[in-house]
N, C-alpha and C positions, 0 to 999 in steps of 0.2 A: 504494500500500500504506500508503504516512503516512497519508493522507486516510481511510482505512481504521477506523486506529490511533487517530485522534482522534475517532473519531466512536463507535466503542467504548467509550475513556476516559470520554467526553461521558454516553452510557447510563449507564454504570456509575456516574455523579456523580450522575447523575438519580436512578439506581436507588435510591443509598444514601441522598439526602436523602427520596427517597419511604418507605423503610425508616423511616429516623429519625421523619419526621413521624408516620408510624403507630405508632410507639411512642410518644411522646410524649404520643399525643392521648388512648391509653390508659392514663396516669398520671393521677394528681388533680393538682390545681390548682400546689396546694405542691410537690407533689414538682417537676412539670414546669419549677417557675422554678425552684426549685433545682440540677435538669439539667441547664439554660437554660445561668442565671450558673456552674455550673463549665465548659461548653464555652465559654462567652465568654474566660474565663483562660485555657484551655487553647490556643483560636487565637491569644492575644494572643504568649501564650508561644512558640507555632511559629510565628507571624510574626518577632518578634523573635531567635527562635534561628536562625531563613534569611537575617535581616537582618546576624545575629555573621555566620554563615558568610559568606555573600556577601563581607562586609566583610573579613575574615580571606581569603579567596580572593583579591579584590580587591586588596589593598597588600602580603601577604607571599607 
């Protein structure tokens, strides 16, 4: 049923990069870097906020 679960998840990662990319490609140029570079910050940010937690979970 895990094996299930992940291969679900796996689709659904597919699905929504397949999503994004098709929206994307239907902006102009400018917009789409614009797009671009605010999701780039926005992953850096939810990396580094999993990396607090983690850490906060980890020592306290």
């Amino acid at each position: 049923m895990s094996l299930l679960r992940a291969w679900l998840v796996l689709l659904m990662l597919w699905l929504a990069c397949l999503g994004l990319l098709m929206w994307l490609r239907s902006l102009s140029r400018r917009q789409a870097i614009a797009w671009l570079q605010w999701l780039r910050w926005a992953g850096i940010g939810a990396v580094l906020a999993g990396v607090l937690a983690a850490a906060t979970i980890h020592f306290f």
